[in-house]
N, C-alpha and C positions, 0 to 999 in steps of 0.2 A: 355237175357243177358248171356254171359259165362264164368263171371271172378269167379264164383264158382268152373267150372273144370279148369280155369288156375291157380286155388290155391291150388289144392285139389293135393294130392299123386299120383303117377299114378299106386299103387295098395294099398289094406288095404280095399276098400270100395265095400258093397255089391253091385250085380247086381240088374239091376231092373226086377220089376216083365215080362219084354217082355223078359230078359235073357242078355241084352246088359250088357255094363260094367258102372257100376255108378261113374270107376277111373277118373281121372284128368288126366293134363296134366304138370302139376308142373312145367308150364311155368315161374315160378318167382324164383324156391328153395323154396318156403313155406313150403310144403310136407304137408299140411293140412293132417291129419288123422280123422278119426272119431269115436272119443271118448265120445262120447253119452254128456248125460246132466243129471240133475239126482238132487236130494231134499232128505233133510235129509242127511243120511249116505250112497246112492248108486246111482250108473250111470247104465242106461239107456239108449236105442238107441245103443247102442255101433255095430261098423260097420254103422252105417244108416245116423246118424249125428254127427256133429262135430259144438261145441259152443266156442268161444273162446270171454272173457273179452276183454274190450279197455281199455285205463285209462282213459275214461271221466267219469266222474260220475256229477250225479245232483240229488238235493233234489226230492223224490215224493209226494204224495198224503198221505198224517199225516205223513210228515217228514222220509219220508223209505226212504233209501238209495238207490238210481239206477243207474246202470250205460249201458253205450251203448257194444252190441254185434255183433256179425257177427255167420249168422249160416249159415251151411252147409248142404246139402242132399245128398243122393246118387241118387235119382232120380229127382235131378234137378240142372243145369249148374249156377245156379246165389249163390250170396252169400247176403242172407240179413241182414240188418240193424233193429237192434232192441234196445229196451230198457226192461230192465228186472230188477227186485229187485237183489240186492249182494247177497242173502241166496240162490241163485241158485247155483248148482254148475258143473260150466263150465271149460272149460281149458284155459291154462294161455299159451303165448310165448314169453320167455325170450330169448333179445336179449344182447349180450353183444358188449359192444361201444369200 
């Protein structure tokens, strides 16, 4: 799947290890960057991946709070789908209506 590089920036993000470019094609305006992820008080990845919150959230397992994510690679074109506790810390994309 490739709607990872049609979200992704089309600079910011590291190459991959064969040297190729791990940029996007910013086929939508997203400009995904990659701003790591990161626990506690520091991010992580930074260059490598890029996590960004949704506004779904649903109860988890003894009542944690989670909600759904979209993460990014540089060394790979897709963009997945996850669920992760809120005490993560990922980045946000504020749109204004």
């Amino acid at each position: 799947m490739t709607e990872g590089k049609k979200l992704k920036a089309a600079s910011g993000w590291n190459n991959r290890s064969d040297g190729t470019s791990g940029n996007g094609t910013d086929d939508y305006g997203f400009s995904a960057l990659p701003g790591g992820d990161g626990g506690g008080s520091s991010f992580y990845s930074v260059g490598n991946r890029g996590l960004w919150w949704s506004a779904s959230e649903d109860g988890g397992p003894g009542g944690s709070l989670i909600a759904k994510d979209r993460d990014m690679r540089y060394d790979h074109d897709d963009a997945d789908l996850n669920y992760k506790s809120k005490t993560n810390l990922f980045s946000v994309r504020c749109l204004q209506d």
